[in-house]
C-alpha positions as CSV (number, residue, x, y, z in Angstrom):
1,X,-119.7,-156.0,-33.2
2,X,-118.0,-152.7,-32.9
3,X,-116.2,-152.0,-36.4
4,X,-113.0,-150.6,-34.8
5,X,-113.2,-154.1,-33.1
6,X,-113.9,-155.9,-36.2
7,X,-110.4,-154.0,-37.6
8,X,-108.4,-155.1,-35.0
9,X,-109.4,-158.7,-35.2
10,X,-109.2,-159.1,-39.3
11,X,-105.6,-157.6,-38.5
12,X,-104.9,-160.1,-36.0
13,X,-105.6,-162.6,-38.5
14,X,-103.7,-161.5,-41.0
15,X,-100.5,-161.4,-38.7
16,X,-101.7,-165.1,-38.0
17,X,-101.8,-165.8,-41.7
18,X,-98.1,-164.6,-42.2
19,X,-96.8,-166.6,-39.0
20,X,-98.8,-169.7,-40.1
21,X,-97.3,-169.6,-43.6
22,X,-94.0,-168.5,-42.7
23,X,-94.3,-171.5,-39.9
24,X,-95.7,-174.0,-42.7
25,X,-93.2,-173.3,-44.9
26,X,-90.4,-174.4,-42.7
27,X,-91.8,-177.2,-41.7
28,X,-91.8,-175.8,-38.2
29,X,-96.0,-175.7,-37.9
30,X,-96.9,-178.7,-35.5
31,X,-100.7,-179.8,-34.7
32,X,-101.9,-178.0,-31.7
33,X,-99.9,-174.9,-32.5
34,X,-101.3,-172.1,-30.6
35,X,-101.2,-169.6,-33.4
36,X,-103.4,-172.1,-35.8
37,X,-105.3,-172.2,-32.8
38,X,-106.1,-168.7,-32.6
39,X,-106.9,-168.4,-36.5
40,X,-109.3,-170.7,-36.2
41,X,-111.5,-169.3,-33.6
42,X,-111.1,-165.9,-35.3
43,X,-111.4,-167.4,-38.6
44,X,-114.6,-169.2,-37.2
45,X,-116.3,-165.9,-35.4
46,X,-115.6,-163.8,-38.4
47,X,-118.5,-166.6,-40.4
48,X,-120.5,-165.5,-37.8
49,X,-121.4,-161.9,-38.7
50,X,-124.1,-160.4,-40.5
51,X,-124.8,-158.2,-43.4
52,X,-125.2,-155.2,-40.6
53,X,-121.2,-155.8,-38.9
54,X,-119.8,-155.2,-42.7
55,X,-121.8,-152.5,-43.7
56,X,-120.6,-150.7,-40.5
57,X,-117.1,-152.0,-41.1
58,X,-117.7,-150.6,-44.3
59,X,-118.6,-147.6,-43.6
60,X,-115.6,-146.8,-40.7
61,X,-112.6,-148.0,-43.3
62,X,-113.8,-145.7,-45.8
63,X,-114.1,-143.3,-43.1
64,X,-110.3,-143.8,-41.5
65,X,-109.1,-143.9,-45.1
66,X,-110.9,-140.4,-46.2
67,X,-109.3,-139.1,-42.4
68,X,-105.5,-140.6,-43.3
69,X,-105.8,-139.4,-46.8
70,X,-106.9,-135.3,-45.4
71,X,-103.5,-136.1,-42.8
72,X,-101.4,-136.8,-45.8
73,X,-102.8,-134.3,-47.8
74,X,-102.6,-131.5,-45.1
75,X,-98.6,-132.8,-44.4
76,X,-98.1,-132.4,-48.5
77,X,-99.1,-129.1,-48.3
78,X,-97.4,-127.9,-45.3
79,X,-94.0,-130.0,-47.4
80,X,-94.6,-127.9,-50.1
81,X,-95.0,-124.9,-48.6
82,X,-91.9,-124.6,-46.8
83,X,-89.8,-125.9,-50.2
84,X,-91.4,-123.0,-51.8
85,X,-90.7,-120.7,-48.9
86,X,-86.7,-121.7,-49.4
87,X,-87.2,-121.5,-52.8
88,X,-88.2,-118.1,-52.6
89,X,-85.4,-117.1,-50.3
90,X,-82.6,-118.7,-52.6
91,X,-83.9,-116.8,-55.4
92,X,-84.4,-113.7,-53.3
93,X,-80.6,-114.3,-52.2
94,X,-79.3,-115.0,-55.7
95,X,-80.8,-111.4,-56.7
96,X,-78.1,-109.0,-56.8
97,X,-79.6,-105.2,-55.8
């Protein structure tokens, strides 16, 4: 299995996970609900993969979290930069020559 694929589906049942308990909780989960049905199949093919699928799913979160964390990083700089350009410029237009 594809990491990016392996994402998508642990996503999917997380979202499950919240409607299920939300569902539960007001007493509005019934047997056969289509929802429960879904987590367990994912729930189920998730038991199914090896060593390999979550060394590789490993391996691409730490990726995507070292790519988000440059995007961040690059969009703090460029933040900064441009307060310390006004910054400069107020200071510059507080000077009296």
């Amino acid at each position: 299995m594809k990491p990016e694929d392996l994402y998508e589906r642990l996503e999917r049942i997380f979202e499950l996970d919240e409607i299920i308990r939300y569902k539960h909780e007001n007493e509005k989960l019934e047997i056969g609900d289509e929802d429960a049905i879904e987590y367990n199949k994912l729930y189920r093919s998730m038991q199914n993969l090896d060593l390999k699928d979550w060394k590789e799913y490993h391996l691409f979160l730490k990726d995507k979290n070292e790519r988000e964390l440059f995007e961040q990083k690059e969009e703090l700089k460029e933040k900064l930069k441009v307060k310390l350009e006004n910054k400069v410029k107020e200071f510059i237009d507080c000077i009296d020559f």
